[in-house]
C-alpha positions in Angstrom: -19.6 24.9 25.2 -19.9 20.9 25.4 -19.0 19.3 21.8 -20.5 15.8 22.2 -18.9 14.5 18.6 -14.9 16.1 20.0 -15.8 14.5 23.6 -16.3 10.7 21.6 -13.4 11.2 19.6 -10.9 12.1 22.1 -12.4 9.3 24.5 -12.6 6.8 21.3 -8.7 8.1 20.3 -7.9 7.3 24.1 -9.2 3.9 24.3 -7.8 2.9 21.3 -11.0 2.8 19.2 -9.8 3.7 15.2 -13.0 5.6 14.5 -13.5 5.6 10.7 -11.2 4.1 8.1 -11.2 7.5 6.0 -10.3 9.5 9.1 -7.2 7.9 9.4 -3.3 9.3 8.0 -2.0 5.7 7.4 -4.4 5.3 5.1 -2.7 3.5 1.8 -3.7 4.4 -1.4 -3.7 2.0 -4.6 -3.5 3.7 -8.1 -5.5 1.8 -11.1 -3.8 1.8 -14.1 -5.3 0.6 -17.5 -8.1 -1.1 -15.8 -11.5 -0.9 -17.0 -14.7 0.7 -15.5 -15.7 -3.0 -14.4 -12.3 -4.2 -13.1 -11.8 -0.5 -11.7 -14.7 -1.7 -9.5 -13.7 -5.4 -8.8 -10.6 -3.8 -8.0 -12.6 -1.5 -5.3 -14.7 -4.3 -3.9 -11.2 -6.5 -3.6 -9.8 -4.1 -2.2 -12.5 -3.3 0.7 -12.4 -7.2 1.8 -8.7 -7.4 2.0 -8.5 -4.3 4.5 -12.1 -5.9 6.4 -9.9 -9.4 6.7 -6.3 -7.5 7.4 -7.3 -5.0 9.7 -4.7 -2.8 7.0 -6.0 0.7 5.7 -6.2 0.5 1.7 -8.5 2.3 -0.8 -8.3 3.4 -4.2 -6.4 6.1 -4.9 -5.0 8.5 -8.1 -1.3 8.7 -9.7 -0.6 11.4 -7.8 -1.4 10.0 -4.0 -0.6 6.6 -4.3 2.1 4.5 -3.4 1.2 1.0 -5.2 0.1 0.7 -8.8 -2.0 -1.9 -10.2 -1.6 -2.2 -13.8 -3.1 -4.1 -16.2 -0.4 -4.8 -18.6 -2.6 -6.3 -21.4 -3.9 -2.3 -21.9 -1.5 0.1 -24.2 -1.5 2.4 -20.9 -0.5 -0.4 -18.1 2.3 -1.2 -20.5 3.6 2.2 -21.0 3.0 2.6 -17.4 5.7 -0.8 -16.8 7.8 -0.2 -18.9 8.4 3.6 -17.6 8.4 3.2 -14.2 9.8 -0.6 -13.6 12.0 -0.4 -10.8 10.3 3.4 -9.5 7.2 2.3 -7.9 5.6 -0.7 -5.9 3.3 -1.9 -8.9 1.0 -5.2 -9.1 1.0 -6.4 -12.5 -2.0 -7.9 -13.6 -2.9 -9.8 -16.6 -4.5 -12.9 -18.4 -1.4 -14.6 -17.4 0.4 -14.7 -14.4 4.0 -12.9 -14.8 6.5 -12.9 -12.6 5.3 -11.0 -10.0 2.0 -10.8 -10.9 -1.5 -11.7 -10.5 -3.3 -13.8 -13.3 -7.3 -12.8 -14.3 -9.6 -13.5 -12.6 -8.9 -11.1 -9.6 -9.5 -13.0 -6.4 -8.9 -11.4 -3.1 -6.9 -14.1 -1.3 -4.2 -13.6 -4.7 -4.6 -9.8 -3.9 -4.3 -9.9 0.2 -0.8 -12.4 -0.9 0.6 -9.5 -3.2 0.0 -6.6 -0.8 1.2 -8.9 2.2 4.0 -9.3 -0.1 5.0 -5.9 -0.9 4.4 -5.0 3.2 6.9 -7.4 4.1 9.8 -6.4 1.2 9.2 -2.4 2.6 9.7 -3.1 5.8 12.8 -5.6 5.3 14.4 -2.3 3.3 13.1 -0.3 6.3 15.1 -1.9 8.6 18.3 -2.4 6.0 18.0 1.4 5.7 17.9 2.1 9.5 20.7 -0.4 10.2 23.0 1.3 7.7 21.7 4.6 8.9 22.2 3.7 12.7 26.0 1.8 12.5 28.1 5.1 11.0 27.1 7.2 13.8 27.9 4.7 16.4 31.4 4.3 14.7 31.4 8.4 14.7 30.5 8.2 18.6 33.2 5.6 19.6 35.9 7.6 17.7 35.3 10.4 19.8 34.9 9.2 22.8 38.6 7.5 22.1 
């Protein structure tokens, strides 16, 4: 039996067309943390213009499936949340003031594409330092055998 919706996908998949953005696995998920119900959705609409303008794949996300963190650090939660996990996980601070490597109130999406573009480069930079150091001890292994 003909399935007309399999038929455009595998002809869409083969012609490089991404389909939808939910369909994909590289999606990238972005936990709020100590936001409120109206920067919860500022933080949404930000964060559907910045993947529109980068072509990337984020959405909003929970604790459990994401990989970044945005916290507000002015809530008793987004502090706890920093001060635990500092150094753990990729996490946007977010505040009245700008902190180190944070973003200042207002939200805007240009300060938030900057951040994530940000955090992108520094993953793939300890990508590569990982592979490199991963790659050079078994090329030393090979060459002492082969000796």
């Amino acid at each position: 039996m003909f399935n007309k919706t399999a038929f455009f996908k595998q002809a869409g998949e083969l012609f490089g067309h991404k389909g939808s953005r939910s369909g994909k696995a590289s999606c990238k998920k972005i936990a709020p943390i100590g936001l409120t119900k109206d920067e919860v959705t500022l933080l949404a609409s930000m964060v559907s213009i910045v993947a529109i303008k980068t072509q990337d794949e984020w959405q909003l996300g929970t604790v459990e499936d994401s990989e970044l963190f945005f916290v507000n650090v002015e809530s008793k939660e987004g502090a706890s949340f920093v001060r635990r996990h500092d150094g753990q996980f990729a996490i946007i601070q977010y505040g009245k003031s700008k902190s180190g490597s944070g973003l200042a109130k207002p939200l805007r999406a240009r300060d938030l594409s900057a951040a994530l573009k940000s955090l992108n480069e520094r993953s793939e930079k300890l990508s590569e330092t990982i592979n490199a150091e991963l790659v050079v001890p078994n090329v030393a292994r090979n060459m002492r055998r082969s000796a």
